[in-house]
C-alpha positions as CSV (number, residue, x, y, z in Angstrom):
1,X,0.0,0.0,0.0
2,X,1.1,3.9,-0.9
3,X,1.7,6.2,1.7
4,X,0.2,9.3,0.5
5,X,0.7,13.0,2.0
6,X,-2.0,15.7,0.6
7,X,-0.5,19.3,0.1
8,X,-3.6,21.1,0.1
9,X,-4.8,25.0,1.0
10,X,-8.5,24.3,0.7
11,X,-9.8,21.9,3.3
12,X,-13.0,20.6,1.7
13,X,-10.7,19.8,-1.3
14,X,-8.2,17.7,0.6
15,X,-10.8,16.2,3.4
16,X,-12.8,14.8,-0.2
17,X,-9.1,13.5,-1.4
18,X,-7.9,12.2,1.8
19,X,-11.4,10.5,1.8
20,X,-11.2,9.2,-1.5
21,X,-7.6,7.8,-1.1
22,X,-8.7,5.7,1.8
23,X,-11.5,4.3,-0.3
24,X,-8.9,3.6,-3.5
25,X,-7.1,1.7,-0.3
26,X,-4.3,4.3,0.2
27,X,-2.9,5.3,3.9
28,X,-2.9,8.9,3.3
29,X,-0.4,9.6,5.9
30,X,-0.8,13.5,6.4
31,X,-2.3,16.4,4.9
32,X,-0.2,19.9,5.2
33,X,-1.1,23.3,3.9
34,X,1.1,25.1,2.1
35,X,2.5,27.1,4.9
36,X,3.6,24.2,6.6
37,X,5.4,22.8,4.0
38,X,9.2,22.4,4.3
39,X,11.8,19.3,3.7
40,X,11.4,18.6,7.9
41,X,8.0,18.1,7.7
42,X,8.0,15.7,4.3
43,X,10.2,13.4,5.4
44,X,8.8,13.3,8.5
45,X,5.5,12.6,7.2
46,X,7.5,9.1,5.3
47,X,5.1,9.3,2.4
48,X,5.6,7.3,-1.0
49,X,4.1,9.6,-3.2
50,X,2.9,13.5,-2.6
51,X,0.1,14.8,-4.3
52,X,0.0,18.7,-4.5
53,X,-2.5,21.3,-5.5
54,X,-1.3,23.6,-7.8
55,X,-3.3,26.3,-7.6
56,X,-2.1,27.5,-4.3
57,X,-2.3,31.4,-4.1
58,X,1.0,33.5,-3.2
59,X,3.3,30.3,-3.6
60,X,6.2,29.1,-5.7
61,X,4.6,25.4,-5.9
62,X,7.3,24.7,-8.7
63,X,10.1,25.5,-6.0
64,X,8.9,23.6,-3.4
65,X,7.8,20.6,-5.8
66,X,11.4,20.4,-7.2
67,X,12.6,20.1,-4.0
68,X,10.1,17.4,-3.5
69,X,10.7,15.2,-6.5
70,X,14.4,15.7,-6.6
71,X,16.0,16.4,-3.4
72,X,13.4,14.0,-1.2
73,X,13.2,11.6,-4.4
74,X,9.3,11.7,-4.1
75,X,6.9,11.1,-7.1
76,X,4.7,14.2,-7.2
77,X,1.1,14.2,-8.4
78,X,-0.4,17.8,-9.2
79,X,-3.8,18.1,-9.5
80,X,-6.1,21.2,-10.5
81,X,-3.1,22.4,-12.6
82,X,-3.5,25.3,-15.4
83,X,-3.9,23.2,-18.5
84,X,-1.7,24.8,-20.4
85,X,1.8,24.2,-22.2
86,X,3.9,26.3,-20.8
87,X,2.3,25.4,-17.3
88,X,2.6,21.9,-17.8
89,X,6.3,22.1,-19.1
90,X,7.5,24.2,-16.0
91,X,5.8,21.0,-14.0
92,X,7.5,18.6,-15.7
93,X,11.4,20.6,-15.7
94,X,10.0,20.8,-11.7
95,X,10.2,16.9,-11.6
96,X,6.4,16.5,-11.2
97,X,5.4,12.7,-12.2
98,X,1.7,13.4,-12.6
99,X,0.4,16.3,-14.0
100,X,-3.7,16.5,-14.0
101,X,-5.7,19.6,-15.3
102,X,-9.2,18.0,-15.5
103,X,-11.6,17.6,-12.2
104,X,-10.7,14.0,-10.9
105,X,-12.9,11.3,-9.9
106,X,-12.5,9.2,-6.8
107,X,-12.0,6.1,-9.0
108,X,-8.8,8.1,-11.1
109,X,-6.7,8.3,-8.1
110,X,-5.4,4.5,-8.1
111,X,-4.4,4.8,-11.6
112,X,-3.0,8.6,-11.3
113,X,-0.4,7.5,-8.5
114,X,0.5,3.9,-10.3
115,X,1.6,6.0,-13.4
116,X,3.0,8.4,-10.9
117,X,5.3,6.0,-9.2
118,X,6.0,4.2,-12.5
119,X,7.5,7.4,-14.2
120,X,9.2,8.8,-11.1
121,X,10.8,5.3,-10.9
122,X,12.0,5.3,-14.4
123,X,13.0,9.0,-14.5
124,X,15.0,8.2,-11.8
125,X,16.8,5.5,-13.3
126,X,17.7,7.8,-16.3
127,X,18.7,10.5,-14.0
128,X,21.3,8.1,-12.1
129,X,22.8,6.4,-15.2
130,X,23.0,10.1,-16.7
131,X,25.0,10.8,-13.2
132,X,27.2,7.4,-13.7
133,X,27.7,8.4,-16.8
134,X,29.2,11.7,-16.0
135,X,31.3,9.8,-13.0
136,X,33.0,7.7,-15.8
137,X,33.7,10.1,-18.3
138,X,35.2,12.4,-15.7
139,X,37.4,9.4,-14.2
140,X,38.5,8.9,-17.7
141,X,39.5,12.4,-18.0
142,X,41.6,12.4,-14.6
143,X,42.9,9.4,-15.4
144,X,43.9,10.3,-19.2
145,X,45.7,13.5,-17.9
146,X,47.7,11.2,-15.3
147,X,48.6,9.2,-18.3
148,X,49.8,12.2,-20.0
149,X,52.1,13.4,-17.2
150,X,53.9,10.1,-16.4
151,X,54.5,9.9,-20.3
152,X,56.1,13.3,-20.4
153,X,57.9,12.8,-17.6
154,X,59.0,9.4,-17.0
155,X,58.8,8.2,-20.9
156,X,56.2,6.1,-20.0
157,X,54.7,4.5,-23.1
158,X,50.6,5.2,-22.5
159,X,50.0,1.2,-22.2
160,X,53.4,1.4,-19.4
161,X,51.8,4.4,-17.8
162,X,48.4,2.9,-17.3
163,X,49.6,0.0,-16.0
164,X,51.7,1.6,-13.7
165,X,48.8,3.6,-12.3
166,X,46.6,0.3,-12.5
167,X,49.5,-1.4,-10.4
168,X,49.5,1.1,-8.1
169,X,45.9,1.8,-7.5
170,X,45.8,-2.5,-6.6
171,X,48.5,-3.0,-3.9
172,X,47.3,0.5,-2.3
173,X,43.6,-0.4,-2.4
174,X,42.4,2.4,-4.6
175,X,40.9,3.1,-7.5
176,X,42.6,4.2,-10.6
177,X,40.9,7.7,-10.9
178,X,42.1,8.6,-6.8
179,X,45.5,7.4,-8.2
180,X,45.3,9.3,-11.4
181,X,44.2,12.4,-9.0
182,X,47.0,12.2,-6.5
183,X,50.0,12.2,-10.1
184,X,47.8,14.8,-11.3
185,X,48.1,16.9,-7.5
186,X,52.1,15.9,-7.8
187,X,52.5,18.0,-11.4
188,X,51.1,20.7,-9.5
189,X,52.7,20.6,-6.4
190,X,56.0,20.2,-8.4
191,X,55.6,23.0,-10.9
């Protein structure tokens, strides 16, 4: 079962959504108004997936929905958004999962959140391979320039110098990129 937390200024709203959660078989685990919102009180709510109104007055929802989706790693489902493109872009550069312009039903919710959680899942999955991605190809770099400097300076041919650095970065328990980064520190310490 979902743990849901309700971000909601307008209690009628969010009594019929927390109300219609429980039906759909969702433990709707808090409902906050806008004020109240901060990282403190989401986490401490422990909620699976946060479903937001968008139209609350005199707030930078996008702000605080980013910091949702990405810094708390939440799914976020808006509802009552504005319904149109730039809106709904804006939401989805915010990280919002769900985006929902059109009155909802009771029996919606269920199907809302599984796409919800589905695309946050994937999304995330992008977003850390993008980042693994960016690891390797900056390892590479560190450990290309190492490869440069023992060349030039020792003679080193490039297979010699990468397996000197490989050699090095086994008996001392490292990896090659922390040794590449410590030659690379050397030059400059040296020069």
């Amino acid at each position: 079962m979902k743990k849901i937390l309700i971000i909601d200024d307008v209690r009628d709203r969010a009594a019929w959504l927390k109300a219609s959660l429980e039906l759909a078989e969702f433990d709707v685990v808090g409902v906050l108004a806008w004020e109240q919102v901060d990282e403190r009180a989401i986490q401490a709510a422990g909620a699976d997936v946060i479903i937001v109104d968008a139209n609350a007055p005199g707030r930078d929802t996008l702000e605080q929905i980013s910091l949702m989706s990405t810094t708390l790693e939440k799914p976020v489902v808006v509802l009552g958004a504005h319904n149109d493109q730039h809106s709904i872009q804006q939401a989805m550069r915010a990280g919002v999962s769900a985006y929902v312009a059109h009155n909802v039903q009771g029996e919606d919710l269920r199907s809302i959140i599984q796409v919800a959680a589905a695309r946050f899942t994937e999304h995330k999955r992008l977003r850390d391979e993008l980042k693994e991605a960016k690891n390797l190809l900056a390892e590479r770099k560190l450990v290309d320039q190492a490869k440069a400097i023992l060349m030039a300076d020792h003679g080193y041919s490039e297979p010699d110098a990468y397996k000197r650095m490989r050699s090095m970065a086994m008996s001392k328990g490292k990896r090659i990129a922390e040794v590449a980064e410590a030659i690379i520190l050397a030059k400059e310490l040296s020069a």
